[in-house]
C-alpha positions in Angstrom: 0.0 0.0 0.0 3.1 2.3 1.2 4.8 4.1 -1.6 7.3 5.9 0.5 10.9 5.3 1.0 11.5 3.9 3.4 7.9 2.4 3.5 5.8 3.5 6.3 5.1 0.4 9.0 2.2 -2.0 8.7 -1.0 -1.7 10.3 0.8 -4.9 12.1 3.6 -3.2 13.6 4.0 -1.8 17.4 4.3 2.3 15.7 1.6 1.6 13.2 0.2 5.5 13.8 3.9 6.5 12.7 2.7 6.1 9.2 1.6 9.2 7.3 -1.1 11.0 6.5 -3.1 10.6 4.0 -6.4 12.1 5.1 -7.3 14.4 7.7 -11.0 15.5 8.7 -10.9 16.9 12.4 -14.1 18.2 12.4 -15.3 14.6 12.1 -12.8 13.4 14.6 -10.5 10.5 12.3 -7.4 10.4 9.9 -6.5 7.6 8.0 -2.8 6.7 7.7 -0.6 5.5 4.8 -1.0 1.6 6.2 -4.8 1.8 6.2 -5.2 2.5 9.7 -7.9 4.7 10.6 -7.1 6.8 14.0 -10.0 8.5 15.8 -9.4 11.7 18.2 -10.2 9.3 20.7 -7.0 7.5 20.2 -9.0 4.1 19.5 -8.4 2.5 16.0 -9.2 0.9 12.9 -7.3 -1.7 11.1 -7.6 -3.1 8.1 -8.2 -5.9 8.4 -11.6 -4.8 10.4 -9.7 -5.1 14.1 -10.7 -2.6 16.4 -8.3 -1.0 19.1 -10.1 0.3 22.1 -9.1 3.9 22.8 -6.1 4.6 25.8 -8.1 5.8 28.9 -5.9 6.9 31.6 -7.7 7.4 34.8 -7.2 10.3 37.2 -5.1 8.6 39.9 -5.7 10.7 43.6 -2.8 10.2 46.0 -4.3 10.7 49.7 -1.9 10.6 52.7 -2.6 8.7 56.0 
């Protein structure tokens, strides 16, 4: 799919969302990268292959002393 030197990684690979841009649409909240991955602003994902990643929620973590 990649016609860039060096090839962008595949949708496979650990830094799949280092692959470029190819289309941006903020207002909708998703780009799709060179490997076919679809990102939402969410940071969940899309592959390819139909595979979903769930987004990366970090919770608030409250530290409380005794």
């Amino acid at each position: 799919m990649c016609q860039h030197q060096p090839p962008c990684p595949s949708a496979d690979s650990a830094d799949r969302e280092s692959a470029r841009l190819v289309a941006h649409h903020p207002e909708q909240g998703w780009s799709l990268l060179c490997n076919g991955v679809v990102l939402f602003e969410d940071t969940g994902e899309l592959l390819p292959d139909g595979r979903i990643i769930a987004p990366q929620r970090f919770r608030d973590v409250t530290l409380t002393s005794a």
